[in-house]
C-alpha positions as CSV (number, residue, x, y, z in Angstrom):
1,X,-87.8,235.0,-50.5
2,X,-90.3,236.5,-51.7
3,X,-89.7,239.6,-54.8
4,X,-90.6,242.8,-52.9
5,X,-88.0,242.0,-50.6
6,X,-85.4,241.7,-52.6
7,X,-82.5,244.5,-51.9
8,X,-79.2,244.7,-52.6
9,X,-76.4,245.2,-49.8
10,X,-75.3,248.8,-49.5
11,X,-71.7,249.1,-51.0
12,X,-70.3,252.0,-48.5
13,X,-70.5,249.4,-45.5
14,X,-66.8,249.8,-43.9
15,X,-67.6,249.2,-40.3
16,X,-69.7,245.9,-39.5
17,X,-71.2,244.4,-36.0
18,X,-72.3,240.9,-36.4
19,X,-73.8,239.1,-33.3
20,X,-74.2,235.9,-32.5
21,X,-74.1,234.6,-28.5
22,X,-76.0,231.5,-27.9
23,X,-74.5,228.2,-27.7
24,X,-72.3,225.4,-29.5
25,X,-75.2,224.2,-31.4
26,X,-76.4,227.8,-32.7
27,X,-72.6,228.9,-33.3
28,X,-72.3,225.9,-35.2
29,X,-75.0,226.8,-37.4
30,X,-74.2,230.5,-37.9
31,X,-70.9,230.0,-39.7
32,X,-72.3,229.5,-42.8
33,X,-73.7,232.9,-42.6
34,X,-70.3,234.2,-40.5
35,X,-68.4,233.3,-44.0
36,X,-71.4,234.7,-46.2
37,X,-70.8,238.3,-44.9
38,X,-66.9,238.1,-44.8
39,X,-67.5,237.1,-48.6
40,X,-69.5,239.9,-49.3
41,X,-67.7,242.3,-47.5
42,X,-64.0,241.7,-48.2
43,X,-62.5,245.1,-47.0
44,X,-64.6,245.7,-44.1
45,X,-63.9,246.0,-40.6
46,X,-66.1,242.9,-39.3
47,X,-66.7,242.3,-35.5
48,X,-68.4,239.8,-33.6
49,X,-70.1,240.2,-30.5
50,X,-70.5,236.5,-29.0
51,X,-70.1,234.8,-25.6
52,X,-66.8,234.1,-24.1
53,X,-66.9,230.6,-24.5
54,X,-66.9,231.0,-28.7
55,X,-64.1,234.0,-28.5
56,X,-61.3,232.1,-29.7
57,X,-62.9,229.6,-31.9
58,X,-64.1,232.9,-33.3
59,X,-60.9,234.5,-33.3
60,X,-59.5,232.0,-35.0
61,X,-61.5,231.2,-38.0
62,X,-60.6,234.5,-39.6
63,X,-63.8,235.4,-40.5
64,X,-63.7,238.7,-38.4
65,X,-61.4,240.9,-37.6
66,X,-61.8,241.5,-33.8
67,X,-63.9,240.0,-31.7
68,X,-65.8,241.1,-28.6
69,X,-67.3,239.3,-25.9
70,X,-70.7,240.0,-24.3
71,X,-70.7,240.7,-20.9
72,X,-74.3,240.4,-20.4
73,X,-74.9,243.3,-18.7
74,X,-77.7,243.2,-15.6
75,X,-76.8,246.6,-14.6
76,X,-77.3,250.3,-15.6
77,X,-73.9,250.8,-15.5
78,X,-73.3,247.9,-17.2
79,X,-75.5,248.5,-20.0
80,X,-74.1,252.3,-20.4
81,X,-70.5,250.7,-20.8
82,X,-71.7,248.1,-23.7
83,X,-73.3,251.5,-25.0
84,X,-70.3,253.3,-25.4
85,X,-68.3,250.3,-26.4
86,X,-70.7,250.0,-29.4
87,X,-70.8,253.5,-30.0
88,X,-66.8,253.9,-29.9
89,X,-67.0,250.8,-33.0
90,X,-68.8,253.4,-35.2
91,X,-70.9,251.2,-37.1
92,X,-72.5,250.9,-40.1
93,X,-74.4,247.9,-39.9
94,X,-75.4,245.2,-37.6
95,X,-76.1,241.5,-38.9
96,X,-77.9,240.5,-36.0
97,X,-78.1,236.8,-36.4
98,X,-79.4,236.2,-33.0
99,X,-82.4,237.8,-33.5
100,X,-83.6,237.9,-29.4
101,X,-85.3,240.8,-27.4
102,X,-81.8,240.9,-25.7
103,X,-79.9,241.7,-29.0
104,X,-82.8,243.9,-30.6
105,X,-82.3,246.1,-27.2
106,X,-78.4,246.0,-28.1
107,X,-79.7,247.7,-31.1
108,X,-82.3,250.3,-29.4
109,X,-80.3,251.5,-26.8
110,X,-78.0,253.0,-30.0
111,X,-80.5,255.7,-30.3
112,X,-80.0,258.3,-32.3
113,X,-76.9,256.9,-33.7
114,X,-78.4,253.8,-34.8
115,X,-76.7,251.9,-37.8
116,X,-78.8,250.1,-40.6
117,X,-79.6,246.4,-38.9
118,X,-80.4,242.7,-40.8
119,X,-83.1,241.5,-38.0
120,X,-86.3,241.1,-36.2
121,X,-86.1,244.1,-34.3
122,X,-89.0,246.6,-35.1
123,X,-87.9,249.7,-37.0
124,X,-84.9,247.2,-39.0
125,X,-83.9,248.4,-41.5
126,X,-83.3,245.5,-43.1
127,X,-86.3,243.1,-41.6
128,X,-86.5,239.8,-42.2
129,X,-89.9,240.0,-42.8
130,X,-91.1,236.6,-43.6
131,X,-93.8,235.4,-41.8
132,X,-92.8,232.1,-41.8
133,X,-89.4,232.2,-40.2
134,X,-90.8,230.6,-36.9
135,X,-91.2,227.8,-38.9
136,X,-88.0,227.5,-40.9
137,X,-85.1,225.4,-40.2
138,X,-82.1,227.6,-38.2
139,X,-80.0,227.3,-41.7
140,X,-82.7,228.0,-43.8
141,X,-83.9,230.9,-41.6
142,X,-80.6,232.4,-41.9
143,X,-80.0,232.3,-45.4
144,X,-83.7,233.9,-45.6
145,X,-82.8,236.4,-43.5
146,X,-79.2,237.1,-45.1
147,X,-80.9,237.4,-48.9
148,X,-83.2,239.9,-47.7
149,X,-80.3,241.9,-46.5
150,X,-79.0,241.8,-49.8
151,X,-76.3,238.8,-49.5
152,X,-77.9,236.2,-51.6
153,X,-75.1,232.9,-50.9
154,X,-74.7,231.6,-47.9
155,X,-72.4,228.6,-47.7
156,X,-73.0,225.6,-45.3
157,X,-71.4,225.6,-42.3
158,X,-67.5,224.2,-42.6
159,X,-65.3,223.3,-39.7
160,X,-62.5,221.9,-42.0
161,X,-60.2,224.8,-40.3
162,X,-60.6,223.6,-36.8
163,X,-57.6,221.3,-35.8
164,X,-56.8,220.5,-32.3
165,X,-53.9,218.4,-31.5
166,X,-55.3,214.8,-30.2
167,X,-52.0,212.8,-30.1
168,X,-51.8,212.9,-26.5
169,X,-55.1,211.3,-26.1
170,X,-53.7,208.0,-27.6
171,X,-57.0,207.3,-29.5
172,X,-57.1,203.5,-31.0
173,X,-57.6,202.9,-34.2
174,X,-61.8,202.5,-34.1
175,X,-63.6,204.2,-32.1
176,X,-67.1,205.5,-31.4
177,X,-68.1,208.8,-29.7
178,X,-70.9,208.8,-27.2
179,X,-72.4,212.2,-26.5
180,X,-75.0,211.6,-23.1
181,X,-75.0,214.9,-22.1
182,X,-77.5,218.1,-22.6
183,X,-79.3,221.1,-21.3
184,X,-79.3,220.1,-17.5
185,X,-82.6,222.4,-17.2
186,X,-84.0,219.7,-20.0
187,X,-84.1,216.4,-19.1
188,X,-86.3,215.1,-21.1
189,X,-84.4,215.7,-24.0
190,X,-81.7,213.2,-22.8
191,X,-81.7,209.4,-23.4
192,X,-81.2,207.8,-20.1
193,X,-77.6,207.3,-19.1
194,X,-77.9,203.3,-18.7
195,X,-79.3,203.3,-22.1
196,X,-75.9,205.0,-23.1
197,X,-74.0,202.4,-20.9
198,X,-75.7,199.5,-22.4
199,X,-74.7,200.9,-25.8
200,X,-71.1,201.5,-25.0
201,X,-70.8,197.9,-23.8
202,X,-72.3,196.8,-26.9
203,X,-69.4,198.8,-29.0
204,X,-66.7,197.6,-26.6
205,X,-67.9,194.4,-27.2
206,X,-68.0,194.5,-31.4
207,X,-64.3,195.9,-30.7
208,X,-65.5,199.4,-31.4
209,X,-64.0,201.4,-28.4
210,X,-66.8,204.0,-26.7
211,X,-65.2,207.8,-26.4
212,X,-67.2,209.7,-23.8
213,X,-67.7,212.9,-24.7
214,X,-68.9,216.0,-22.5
215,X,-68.2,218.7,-20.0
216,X,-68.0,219.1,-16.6
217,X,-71.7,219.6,-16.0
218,X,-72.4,216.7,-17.8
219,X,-70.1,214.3,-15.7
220,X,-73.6,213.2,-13.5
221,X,-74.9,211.2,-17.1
222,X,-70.9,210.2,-18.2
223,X,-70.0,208.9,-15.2
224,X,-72.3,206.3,-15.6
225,X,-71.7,205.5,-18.6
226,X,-67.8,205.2,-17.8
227,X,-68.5,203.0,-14.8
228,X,-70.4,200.8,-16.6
229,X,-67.9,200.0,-19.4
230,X,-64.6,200.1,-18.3
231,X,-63.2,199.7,-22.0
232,X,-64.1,203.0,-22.8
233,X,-61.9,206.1,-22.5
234,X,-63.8,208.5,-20.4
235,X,-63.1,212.5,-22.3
236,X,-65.1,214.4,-19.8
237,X,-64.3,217.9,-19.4
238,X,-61.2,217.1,-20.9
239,X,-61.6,218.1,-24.7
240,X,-61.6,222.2,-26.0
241,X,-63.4,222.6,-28.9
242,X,-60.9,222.2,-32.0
243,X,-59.9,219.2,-30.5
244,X,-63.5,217.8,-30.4
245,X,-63.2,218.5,-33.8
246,X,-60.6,216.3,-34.7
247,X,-62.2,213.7,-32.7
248,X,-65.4,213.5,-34.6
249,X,-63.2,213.5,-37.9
250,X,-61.5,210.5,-37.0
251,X,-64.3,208.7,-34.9
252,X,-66.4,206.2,-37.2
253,X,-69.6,207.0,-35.5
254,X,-71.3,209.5,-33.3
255,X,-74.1,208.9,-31.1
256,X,-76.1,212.0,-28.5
257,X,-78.4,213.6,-27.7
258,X,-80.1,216.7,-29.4
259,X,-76.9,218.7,-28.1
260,X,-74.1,221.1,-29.5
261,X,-71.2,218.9,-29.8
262,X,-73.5,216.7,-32.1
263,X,-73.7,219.9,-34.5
264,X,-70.2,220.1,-34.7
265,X,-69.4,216.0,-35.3
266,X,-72.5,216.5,-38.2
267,X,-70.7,219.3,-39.5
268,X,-66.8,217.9,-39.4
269,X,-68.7,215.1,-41.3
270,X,-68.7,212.1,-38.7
271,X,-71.4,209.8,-39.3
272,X,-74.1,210.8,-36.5
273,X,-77.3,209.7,-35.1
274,X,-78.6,212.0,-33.2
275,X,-81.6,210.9,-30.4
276,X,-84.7,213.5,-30.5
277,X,-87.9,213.4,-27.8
278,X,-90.8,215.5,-28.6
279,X,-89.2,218.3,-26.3
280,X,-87.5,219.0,-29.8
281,X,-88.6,219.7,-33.6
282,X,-85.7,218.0,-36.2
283,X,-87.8,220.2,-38.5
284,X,-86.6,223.6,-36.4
285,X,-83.4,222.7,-35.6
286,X,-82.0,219.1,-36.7
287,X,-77.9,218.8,-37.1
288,X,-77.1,218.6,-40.7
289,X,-74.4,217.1,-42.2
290,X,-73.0,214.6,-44.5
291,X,-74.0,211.9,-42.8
292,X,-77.0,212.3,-40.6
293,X,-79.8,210.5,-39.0
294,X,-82.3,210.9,-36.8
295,X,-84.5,208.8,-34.2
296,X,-87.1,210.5,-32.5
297,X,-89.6,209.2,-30.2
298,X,-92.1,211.0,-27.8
299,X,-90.3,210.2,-24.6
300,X,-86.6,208.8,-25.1
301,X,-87.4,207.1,-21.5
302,X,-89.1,204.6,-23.9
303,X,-86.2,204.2,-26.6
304,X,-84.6,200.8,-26.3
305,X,-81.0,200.0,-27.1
306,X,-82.1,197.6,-29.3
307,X,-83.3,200.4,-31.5
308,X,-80.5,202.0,-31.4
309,X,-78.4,199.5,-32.8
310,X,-81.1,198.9,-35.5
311,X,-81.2,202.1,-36.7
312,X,-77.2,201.9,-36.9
313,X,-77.4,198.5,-38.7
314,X,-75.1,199.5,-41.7
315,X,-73.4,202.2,-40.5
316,X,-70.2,200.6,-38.5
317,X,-67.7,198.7,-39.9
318,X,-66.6,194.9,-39.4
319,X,-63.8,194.8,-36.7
């Protein structure tokens, strides 16, 4: 950060909006800054305004002390009712860490009572003004973003807290978590779903047992996968998010696509390799972790399993 934009945080902040919607991937990422604020503000009121699928892992972390959910309003009415929600909360200051048009107008419709705001949003009064944050990593953009705001440490992100209860999914004792799904408006950030199936075989086959890991809406890609290697335990749509996390603590290796849940197994410190086309920069936005790598190629239609395995050559255990 650069030394004219150095500023310290205002000490009389009692009431604080943070927002952060997005998804699992970007949530991920933003907890470092989520516990940066709750340091440096111990005895304010801190709310979130997120998404309802992140309320209660939100909830739970105790990093803020309510939590509201956005309804995305389409509506005049609708917006008039966020409005007066937002107003009721009396604010101080908004961190607004998702820095879009939709969460800058959050911030405009305010007028005249607008609080100070950590943003993008013209007339911030806490800008992040550097003119490089397009080309920042999402972490390091954040932590930019925070010191100019006044807040100067910003931890990395720490799922250590999240425990879901996996005894009932009778996990063996080595296993391998396959992650095939992704943005189904972006295929071509997917490695095919036989490619996935060939690799699950070749797990099953060292006596590492595949875990298929995904939602519903990915069950067109894990389907095939399951089909193809009937020694694998098929999770789809079956896991909630602390439990994922458990899974990618115990699981000796990790391998998806450019997708959320492989933010949180880089986080919760699985081993990961994480499968990039050029539909997506590492640079921008790769998971970080403990124990991370990356294989990117232009189209992932062209990655062989073969690869794969190379690029894993080291990383699993002897059975």
């Amino acid at each position: 950060m650069r030394p004219d934009h150095m500023v310290s945080l205002p000490q009389n902040l009692n009431r604080v909006l943070v927002i952060k919607l997005g998804a699992l991937g970007d949530f991920v990422q933003a907890m470092g800054p989520f516990q940066a604020i709750r340091a440096a503000l111990p005895q304010a009121q801190i709310t979130l305004l997120t998404t309802r699928p992140f309320v209660e892992l939100a909830t739970r972390s105790g990093w803020f002390d309510q939590v509201w959910t956005d309804q995305r309003p389409r509506s005049i009415p609708g917006y008039w009712a966020l409005r007066r929600q937002l107003l009721a909360g009396r604010f101080d200051m908004i961190f607004d860490l998702q820095t879009s048009d939709r969460s800058g107008n959050y911030w405009r419709m305010l007028w005249p009572h607008r609080p100070l705001i950590s943003g993008i949003v013209k007339g911030a009064s806490h800008p992040h003004a550097n003119p490089d944050r397009n080309h920042m990593h999402t972490l390091e953009r954040q932590r930019d973003q925070l010191a100019m705001a006044g807040i100067a440490t910003v931890p990395a992100p720490r799922v250590d807290w999240m425990q879901g209860d996996i005894q009932g999914l009778n996990m063996p004792d080595r296993f391998g978590l396959i992650v095939p799904g992704g943005s189904a408006h972006r295929p071509d950030k997917r490695w095919p779903a036989d490619r996935f199936a060939s690799l699950a075989q070749s797990w099953a086959q060292a006596g590492l047992t595949p875990v298929i890991i995904g939602t519903g809406a990915d069950s067109d890609w894990t389907h095939v996968v399951a089909q193809a290697c009937p020694q694998a335990i098929d999770l789809t749509g079956q896991t909630e998010l602390f439990q994922l996390a458990s899974l990618c603590r115990r699981a000796e290796i990790a391998v998806g696509n450019d997708t959320g849940p492989m933010h949180l197994a880089a986080v919760a410190g699985c081993p990961c390799l994480v499968l990039y086309s050029k539909a997506s920069d590492p640079a921008l936005c790769a998971q970080k972790g403990p124990s991370v790598r990356l294989l990117q190629v232009d189209d992932l239609g062209d990655l062989s399993v073969a690869s794969v395995m190379d690029r894993l050559s080291g990383t699993l255990a002897t059975p």
